[in-house]
N, C-alpha and C positions, 0 to 999 in steps of 0.2 A: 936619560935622567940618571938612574944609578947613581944616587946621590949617599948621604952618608943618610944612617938610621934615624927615620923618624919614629917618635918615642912619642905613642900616642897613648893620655891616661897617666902621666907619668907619678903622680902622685898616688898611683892603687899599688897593689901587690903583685907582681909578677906570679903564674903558676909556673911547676916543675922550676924553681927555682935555686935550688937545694944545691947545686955543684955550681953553681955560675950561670950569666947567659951565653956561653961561650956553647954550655949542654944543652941546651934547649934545642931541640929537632927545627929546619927551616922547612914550612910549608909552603908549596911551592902553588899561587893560585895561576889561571890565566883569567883574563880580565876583557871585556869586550868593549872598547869603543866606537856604538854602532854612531857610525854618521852620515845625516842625508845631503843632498847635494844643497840646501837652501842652509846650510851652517849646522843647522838643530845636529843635539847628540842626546842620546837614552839614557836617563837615569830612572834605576827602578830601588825601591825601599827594600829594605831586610825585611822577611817575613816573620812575626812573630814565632817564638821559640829558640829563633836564634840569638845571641850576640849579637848586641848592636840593633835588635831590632828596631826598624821603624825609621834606619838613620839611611840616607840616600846614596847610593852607589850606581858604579858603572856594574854590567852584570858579569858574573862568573863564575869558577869555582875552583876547588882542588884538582889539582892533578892526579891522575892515578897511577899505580905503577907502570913502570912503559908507555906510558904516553909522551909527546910531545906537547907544547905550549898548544899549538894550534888544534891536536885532536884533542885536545880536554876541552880547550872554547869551543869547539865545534861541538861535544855531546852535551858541556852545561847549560848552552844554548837552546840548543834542542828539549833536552827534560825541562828547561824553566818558561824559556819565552814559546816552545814550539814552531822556531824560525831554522832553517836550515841554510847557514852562511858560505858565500863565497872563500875567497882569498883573503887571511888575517895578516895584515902586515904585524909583524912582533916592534914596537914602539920605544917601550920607557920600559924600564925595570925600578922599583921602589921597593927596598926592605923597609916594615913597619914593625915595631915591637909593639904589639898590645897586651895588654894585661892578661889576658889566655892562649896567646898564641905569639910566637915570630913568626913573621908571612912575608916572604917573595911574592910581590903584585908583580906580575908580566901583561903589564898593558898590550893590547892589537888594537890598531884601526882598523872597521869593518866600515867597506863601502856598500857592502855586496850581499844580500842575505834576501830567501823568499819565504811564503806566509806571512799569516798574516798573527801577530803579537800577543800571544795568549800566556797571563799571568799565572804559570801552574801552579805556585808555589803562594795563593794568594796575598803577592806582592803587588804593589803600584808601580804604574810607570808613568813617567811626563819627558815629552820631548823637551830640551832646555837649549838655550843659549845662555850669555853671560852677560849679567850675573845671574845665577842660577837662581829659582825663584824658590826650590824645594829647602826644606831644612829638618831636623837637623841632616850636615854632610859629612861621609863616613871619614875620619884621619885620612887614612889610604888616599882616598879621592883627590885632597888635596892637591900634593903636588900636578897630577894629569890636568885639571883645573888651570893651574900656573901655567902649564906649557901649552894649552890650546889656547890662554890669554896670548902669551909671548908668541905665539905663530900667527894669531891673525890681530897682533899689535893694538890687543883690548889693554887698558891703562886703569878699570876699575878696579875696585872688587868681585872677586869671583864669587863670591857669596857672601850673606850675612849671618851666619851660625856664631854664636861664638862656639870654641873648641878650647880642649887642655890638651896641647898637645908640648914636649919633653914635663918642665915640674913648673912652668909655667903658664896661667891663662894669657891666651891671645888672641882678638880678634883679626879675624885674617879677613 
């Protein structure tokens, strides 16, 4: 994917904005694309207090220092879902500009993961296929959406949220 900046929010205020976006720090997530072999994939909600709460994503989180993409999915896994995952394939990369953050999403496909699904973080989770039935869906998520339509040659709507995402509403 590594596509050019999606500009989610585009009509709010940028933080740390003062020098440019050029100065804004990139936060670097990994992002989990659990998938079962019957197509379904995991989307769990933002838990209240955060950003975005409430809005549906694939799950994840920050990187820490010295980590790799796959050992940060591997512990945010573990502290959120309490699933402890196989082999992550590294997928898509998507930089998001949101209104409190720029964030590197480093999507993985996870085929592979045992336990069993425990929301620590008292978020939701629904297995989904496409179109996705959950809403609202986080910016971010978007594009990974598009390319698991374009892989298994879905032609609908990936969802029915509306979103703001660059200074423009659009239903996607």
């Amino acid at each position: 994917m590594s596509q050019a900046l999606l500009v989610a929010d585009g009509e709010r205020a940028r933080e740390d904005l003062s020098t440019g976006l050029a100065a804004r720090a990139v936060v670097d997530v990994a992002v989990g694309v659990l998938l079962q072999a019957n197509g379904l994939f995991l989307l769990t909600s933002r838990p209240e207090g955060k950003v975005y709460a409430g809005y549906w994503e694939f799950p994840g989180g920050k990187l820490e220092p010295g980590e790799t993409v796959e050992q940060a999915l591997r512990r945010e896994l573990q502290e959120e879902l309490g699933i402890t995952i196989g082999a992550a394939q590294v997928w898509k990369t998507q930089m998001v500009d949101y209104p409190h953050a720029l964030v590197r999403l480093h999507f993985c496909k996870v085929w592979d993961w045992r336990g069993d699904l425990q929301m620590r973080e008292a978020q939701s989770h629904a297995w989904q296929t496409l179109p996705v039935a959950v809403v609202p869906v986080l910016p971010g998520t978007l594009p990974v959406l598009a390319c698991l339509a374009e892989e298994r040659q879905f032609t609908g709507k990936t969802h029915e949220a509306t979103h703001v995402v660059g200074t423009h509403e659009r239903k996607t």
